[in-house]
C-alpha positions as CSV (number, residue, x, y, z in Angstrom):
1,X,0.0,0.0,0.0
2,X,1.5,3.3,-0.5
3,X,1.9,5.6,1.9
4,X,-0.1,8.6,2.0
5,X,2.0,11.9,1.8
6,X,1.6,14.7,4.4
7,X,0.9,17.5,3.7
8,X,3.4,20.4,4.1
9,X,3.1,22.8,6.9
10,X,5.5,25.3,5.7
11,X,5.4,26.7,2.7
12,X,9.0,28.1,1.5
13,X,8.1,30.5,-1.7
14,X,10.8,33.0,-4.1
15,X,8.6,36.1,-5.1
16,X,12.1,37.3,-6.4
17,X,16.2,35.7,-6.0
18,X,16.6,38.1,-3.2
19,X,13.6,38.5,-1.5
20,X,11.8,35.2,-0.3
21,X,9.0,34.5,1.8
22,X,8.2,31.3,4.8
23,X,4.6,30.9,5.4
24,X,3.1,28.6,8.3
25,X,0.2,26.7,7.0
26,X,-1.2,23.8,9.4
27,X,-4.6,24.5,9.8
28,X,-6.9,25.2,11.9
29,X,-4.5,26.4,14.7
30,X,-1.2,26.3,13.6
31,X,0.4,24.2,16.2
32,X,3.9,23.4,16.6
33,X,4.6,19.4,16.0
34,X,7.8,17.3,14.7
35,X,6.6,17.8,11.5
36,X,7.1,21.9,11.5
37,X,10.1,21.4,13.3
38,X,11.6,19.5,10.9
39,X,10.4,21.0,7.6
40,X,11.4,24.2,9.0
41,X,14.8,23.0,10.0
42,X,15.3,22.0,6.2
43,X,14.1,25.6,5.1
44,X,16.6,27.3,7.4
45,X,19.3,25.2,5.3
46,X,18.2,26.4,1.8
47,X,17.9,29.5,3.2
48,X,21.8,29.2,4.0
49,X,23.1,27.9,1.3
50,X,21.9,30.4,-1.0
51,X,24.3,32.8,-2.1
52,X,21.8,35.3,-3.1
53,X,18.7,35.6,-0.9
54,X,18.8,38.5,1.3
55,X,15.5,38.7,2.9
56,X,13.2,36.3,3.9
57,X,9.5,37.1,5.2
58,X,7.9,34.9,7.5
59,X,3.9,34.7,7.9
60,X,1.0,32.8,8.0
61,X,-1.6,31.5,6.0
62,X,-3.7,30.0,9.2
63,X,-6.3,32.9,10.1
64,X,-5.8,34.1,13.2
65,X,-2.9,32.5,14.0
66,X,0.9,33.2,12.9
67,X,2.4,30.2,14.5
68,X,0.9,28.8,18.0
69,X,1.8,26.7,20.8
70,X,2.9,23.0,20.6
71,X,0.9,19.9,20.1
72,X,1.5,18.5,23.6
73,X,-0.5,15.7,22.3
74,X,2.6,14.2,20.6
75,X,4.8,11.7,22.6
76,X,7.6,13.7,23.5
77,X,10.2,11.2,22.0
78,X,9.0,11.7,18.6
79,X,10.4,15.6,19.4
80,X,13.4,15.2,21.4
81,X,14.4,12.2,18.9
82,X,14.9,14.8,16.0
83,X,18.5,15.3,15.4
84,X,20.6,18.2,17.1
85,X,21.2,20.7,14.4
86,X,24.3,22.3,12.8
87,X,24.9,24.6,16.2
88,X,24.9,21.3,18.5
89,X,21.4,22.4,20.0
90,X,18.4,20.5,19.7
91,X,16.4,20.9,16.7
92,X,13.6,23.8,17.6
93,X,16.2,26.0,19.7
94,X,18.7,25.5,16.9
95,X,16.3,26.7,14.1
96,X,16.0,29.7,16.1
97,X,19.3,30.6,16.4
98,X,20.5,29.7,12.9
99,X,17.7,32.2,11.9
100,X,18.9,34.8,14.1
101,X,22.6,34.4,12.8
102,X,21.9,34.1,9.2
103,X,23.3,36.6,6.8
104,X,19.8,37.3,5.8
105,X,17.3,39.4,7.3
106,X,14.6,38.0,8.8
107,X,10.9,39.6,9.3
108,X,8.3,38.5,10.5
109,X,4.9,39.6,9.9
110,X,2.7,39.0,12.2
111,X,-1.0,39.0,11.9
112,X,-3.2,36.7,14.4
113,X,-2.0,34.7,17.7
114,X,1.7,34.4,18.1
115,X,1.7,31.5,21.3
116,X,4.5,30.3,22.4
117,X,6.4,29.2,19.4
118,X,5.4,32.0,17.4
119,X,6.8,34.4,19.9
120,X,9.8,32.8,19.7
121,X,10.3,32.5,16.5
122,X,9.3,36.3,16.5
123,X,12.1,36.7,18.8
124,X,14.7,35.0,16.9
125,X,13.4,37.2,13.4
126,X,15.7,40.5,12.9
127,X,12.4,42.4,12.8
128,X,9.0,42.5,14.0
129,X,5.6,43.9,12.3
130,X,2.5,43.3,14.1
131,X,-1.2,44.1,12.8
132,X,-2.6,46.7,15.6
133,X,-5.8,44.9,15.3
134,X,-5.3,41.2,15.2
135,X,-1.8,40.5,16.9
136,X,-1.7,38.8,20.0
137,X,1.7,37.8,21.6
138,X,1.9,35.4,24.6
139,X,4.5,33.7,26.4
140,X,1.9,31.1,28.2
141,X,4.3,28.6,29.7
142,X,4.0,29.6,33.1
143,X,0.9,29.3,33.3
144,X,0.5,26.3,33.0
145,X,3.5,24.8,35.0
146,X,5.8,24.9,31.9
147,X,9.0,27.0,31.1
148,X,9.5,27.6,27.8
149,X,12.0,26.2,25.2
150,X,12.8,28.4,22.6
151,X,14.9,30.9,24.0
152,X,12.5,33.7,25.4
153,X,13.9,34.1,28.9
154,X,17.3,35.2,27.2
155,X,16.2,36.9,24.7
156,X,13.4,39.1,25.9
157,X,15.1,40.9,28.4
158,X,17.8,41.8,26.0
159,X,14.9,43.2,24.2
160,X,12.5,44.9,26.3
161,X,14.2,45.1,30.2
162,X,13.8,42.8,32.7
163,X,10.7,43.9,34.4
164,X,8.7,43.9,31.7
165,X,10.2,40.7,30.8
166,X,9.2,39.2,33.5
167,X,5.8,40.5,33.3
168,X,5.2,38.8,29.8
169,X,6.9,35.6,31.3
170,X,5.1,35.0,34.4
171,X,2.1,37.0,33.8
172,X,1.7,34.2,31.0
173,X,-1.4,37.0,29.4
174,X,-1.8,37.7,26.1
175,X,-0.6,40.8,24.9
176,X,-1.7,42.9,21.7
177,X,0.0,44.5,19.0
178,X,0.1,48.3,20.2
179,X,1.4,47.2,24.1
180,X,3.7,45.1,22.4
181,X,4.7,47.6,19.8
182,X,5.2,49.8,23.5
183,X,7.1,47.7,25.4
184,X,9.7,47.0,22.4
185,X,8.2,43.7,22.0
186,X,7.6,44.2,18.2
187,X,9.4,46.4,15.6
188,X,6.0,48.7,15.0
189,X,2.1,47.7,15.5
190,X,0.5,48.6,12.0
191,X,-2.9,48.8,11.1
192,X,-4.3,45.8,9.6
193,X,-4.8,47.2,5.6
194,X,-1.8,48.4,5.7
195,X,0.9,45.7,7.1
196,X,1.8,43.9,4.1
197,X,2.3,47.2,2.2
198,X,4.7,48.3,5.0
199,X,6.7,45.2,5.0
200,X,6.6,44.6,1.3
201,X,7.8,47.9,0.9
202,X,11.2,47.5,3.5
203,X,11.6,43.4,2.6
204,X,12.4,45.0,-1.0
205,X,13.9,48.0,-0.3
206,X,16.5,46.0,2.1
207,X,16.8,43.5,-0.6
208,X,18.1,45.7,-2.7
209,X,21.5,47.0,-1.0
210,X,24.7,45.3,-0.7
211,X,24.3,41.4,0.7
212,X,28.0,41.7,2.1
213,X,26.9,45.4,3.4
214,X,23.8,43.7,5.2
215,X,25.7,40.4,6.4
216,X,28.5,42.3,8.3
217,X,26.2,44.9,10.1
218,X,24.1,42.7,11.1
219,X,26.8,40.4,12.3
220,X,28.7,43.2,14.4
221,X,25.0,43.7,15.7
222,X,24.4,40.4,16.8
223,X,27.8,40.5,18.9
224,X,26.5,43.1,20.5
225,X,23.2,41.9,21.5
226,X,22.6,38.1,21.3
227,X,22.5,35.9,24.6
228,X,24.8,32.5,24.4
229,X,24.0,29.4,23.1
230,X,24.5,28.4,26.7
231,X,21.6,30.4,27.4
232,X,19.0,29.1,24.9
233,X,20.2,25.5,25.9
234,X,19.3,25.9,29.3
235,X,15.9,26.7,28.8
236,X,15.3,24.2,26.4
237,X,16.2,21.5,29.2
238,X,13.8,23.5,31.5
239,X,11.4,23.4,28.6
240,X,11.7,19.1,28.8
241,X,11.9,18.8,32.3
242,X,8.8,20.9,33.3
243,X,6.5,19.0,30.4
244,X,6.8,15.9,32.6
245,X,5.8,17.2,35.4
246,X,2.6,16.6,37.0
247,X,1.4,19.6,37.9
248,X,2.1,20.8,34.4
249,X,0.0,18.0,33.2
250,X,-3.0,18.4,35.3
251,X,-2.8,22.2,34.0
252,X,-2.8,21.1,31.0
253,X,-5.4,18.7,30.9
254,X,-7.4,20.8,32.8
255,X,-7.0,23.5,29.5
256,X,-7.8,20.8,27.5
257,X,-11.6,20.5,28.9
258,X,-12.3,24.1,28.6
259,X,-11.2,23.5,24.7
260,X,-7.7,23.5,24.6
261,X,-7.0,22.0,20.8
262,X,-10.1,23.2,19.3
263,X,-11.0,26.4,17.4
264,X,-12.7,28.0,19.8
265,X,-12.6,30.5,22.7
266,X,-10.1,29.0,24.4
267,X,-7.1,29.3,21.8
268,X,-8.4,32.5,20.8
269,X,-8.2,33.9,24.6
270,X,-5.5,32.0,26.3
271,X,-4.8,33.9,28.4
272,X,-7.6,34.5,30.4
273,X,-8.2,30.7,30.4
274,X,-4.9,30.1,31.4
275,X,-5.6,32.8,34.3
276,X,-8.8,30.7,35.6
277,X,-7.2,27.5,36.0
278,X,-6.9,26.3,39.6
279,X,-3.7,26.5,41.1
């Protein structure tokens, strides 16, 4: 019998040799599996060995959601059995920092729920555009008994100070796309008609100056401002130990009654579910 082909869930697409474009497509919810990790992991390495690309876009094609939480559903093994990457770190914190050294810039466009996940892989990008009417960050872990594992508690308060760091962190609330924009959380919270304009507009411009010019300056900027891969690591094995435990389980499975997994209120307003759970 043969087998049956899955279906991709990210889309890797050249609108021109210099600027490309990485959208997330695993309806209804966007979650986070092996799967994504993988496919992704393989896009981060055409993406490198491409001597001409310059800028890549990242998006959705999910409504409502740019890239959400994982599928805790999974057995674990069947994500910590993916190979380490090129950078010796395990394959979801590795794609992250291979995007964030790259000698491309990376943007991400953000329009709908960016959980988890799709903060950090908003963290990782170069640059951040958020529609002021539809973004929703989060950083939800906590929440729920879980650290998180793809780099977040390094990065952010590089990024926005520690207080409000921590806010995001253990607050584990969703935040929109004008107090992100605020905080420093995103580049610039746009209005929703005109987002893709905006980034359109700067993905070319940038894609049209020098790729050596853009490689180095964003390389001496990076040694300025990127936390260790000692860092990322750590939380990674935070991220692994914590899923086990059981209070994180019964917080989970206590989400999953009030809808957790389904298109619904619950995914659209983590948050505040995440806020009534018992402690």
């Amino acid at each position: 019998m043969r087998a049956i082909a899955k279906r991709p869930q990210v889309r890797l697409t050249r609108p021109s040799v210099t600027c490309w474009r990485v959208t997330f497509d695993n309806p209804p919810l966007n979650l986070m599996g092996p799967q994504f990790v993988q496919e992704l992991g393989e896009v981060m390495t055409t993406i490198e060995n491409d001597g001409q690309v310059k800028v890549v876009v990242f998006d959705s094609a999910v409504e409502g959601f740019f890239l959400n939480h994982s599928d805790f559903r999974i057995k674990m093994e069947d994500l910590t059995r993916l190979p380490q990457g090129p950078t010796g770190l395990e394959a979801w914190p590795d794609i992250l920092v291979r995007l964030t050294r790259a000698t491309v810039v990376s943007i991400a466009l953000i329009r709908g729920r960016a959980t988890g996940n799709g903060s950090e892989i908003a963290l990782a990008c170069d640059m951040c555009f958020a529609s002021s009417e539809k973004t929703v960050l989060s950083q939800w872990e906590v929440g729920v008994g879980l650290v998180a594992g793809g780099g977040p508690m390094a990065r952010l308060p590089r990024l926005i100070g520690r207080g409000r760091a921590l806010e995001i962190l253990l607050g584990s609330d969703d935040i929109c796309g004008d107090l992100a924009e605020a905080y420093g959380y995103v580049n610039r919270s746009l209005p929703d008609s005109k987002l893709d304009g905006f980034v359109d507009a700067l993905a070319m411009r940038i894609a049209s100056f020098d790729k050596w010019a853009i490689a180095n300056t964003k390389r001496l900027v990076n040694a300025a401002s990127l936390p260790a891969d000692v860092e990322i690591a750590a939380g990674w094995a935070s991220c692994m130990a914590s899923a086990v435990r059981p209070a994180a389980q019964s917080r989970l499975n206590a989400l999953v009654k009030e809808g957790f997994y389904d298109p619904g209120d619950a995914e659209n307003n983590l948050g505040a579910y995440v806020g009534q759970l018992e402690a």
